[in-house]
Steps between C-alpha positions, in 0.01 A plus 500: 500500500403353145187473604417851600719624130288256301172671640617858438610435182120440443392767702713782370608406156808754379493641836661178669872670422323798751405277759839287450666874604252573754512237703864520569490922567478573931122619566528908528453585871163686600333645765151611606445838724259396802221803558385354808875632651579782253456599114686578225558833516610501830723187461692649276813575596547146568361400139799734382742304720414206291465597153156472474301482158176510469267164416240638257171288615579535896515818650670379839741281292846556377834309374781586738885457484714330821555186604351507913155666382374258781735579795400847528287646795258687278409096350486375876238716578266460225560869287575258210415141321759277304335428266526380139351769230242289312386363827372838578246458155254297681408742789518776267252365319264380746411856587400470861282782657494657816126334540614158383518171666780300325647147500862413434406081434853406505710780710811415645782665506276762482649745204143541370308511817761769654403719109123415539450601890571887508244567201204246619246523811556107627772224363501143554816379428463084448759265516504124617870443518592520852893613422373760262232661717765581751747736207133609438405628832863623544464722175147643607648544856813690357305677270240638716202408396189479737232437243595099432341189608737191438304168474673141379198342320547291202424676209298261337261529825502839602159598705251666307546864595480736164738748394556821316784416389709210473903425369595176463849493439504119430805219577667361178807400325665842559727513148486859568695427830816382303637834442561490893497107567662307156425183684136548371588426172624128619216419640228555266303296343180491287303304752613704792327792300181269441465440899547901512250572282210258624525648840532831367165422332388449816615760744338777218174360488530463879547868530219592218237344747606761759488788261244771498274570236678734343833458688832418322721208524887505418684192384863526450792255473863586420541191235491490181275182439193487269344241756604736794352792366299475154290191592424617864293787417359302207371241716349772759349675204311194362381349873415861635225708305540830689884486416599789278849544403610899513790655314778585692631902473806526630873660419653201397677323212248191442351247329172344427380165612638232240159283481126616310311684798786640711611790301470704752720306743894711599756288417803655601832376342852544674652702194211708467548708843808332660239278750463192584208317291161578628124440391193699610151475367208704720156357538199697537197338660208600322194629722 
């Protein structure tokens, strides 16, 4: 626990009293409408059952008051997502079309593959872990979508197909998990975040190769690391020419990247919009 304290104390400066607060405060319970099974407007009534507010940068997406949001029969068959509100940034931002072939690298359980699919012609949803392919197959399944191929290659070796569009919603240290799961906090350590952030480095330049000229590649994490985040797209940046970081436009409470050259990297804090912490930076490939 010192160790993870010691780091933010670096990282955040005056705000380590905030993230001393955060930490400790239950993760606000949110939910994502499915259109594939219904939409907003017609969902409703059920939205009112639950209190429903509004998430400014999803449309589908809403916090949600009761305790058994996922024992209800309108959740077991698919008309809505549990999911948690700054996970919902990434697809949001990727910006599939209706024309677009898009890759989810690193998919399972599925909460951004089940957001991408109803907006984009073809998905591939990738995941190599055998355990976590099956929740991901049972979300798509329950969720009804018939646009999906699920594959299990590594994601350092993924074949050579190219892409419109591509998310990858990377593995790390998860700090922003310990609003939901303290233990987190325990077992952190700087090195862990090191052995993050080298294959990290390597799953987003993975994915670059399989972009289009002039398709768009998501990278997101929900930790607060510089080496998890920051450094990643640096090193993509300085090995990849055609790599052009975009600015991110979005209704959200942010912040920029922390290091020279990632400015226009989302950091999102857990006091800023009552979220877990989350990082997004979008990559355009240039032509």
């Amino acid at each position: 626990m010192e160790e993870v304290l010691d780091y933010h104390r670096e990282l955040l400066g005056e705000e380590i009293n905030l993230f001393l607060e955060w930490v400790e405060k239950p993760l606000r319970r949110s939910i994502r409408v499915n259109p594939i099974r219904t939409s907003v407007r017609d969902f409703r009534e059920e939205l009112e059952k639950m209190r429903a507010e509004q998430i400014p940068w999803c449309k589908e997406g809403f916090w949600v008051e009761g305790e058994a949001i996922g024992a209800t029969i309108p959740h077991q068959l698919g008309y809505y997502y549990i999911q948690e509100a700054a996970s919902m940034i990434p697809a949001v931002v990727l910006e599939p079309g209706a024309s677009d072939a898009v890759l989810d690298l690193c998919a399972a359980p599925g909460s951004k593959s089940t957001q991408i699919a109803p907006y984009c012609k073809t998905l591939v949803s990738n995941d190599p872990d055998f355990r976590r392919r099956k929740a991901l197959w049972a979300n798509l399944d329950r969720c009804g979508i018939t646009n999906a191929i699920m594959t299990h290659f590594d994601g350092l070796r993924f074949p050579r197909v190219e892409f419109d569009r591509i998310l990858v919603d990377a593995p790390c240290s998860s700090i922003g998990a310990a609003r939901k799961s303290p233990g987190v906090l325990k077992m952190w350590s700087r090195s862990y975040a090191k052995r993050m952030s080298n294959l990290q480095k390597g799953l987003v330049r993975s994915a670059f190769r399989l972009l289009k000229p002039g398709g768009t590649l998501v990278y997101s994490t929900c930790t607060s690391t510089i080496e998890e985040n920051e450094e990643v797209i640096l090193n993509l940046l300085e090995r990849e020419e055609e790599a052009k970081l975009e600015r991110i436009r979005i209704k959200i409470k942010g912040r920029k990247g922390l290091l020279p050259g990632t400015e226009r990297c989302l950091r999102v804090y857990p006091w800023d919009n009552d979220t877990e912490f989350f990082f997004v930076a979008k990559i355009l490939k240039e032509r």
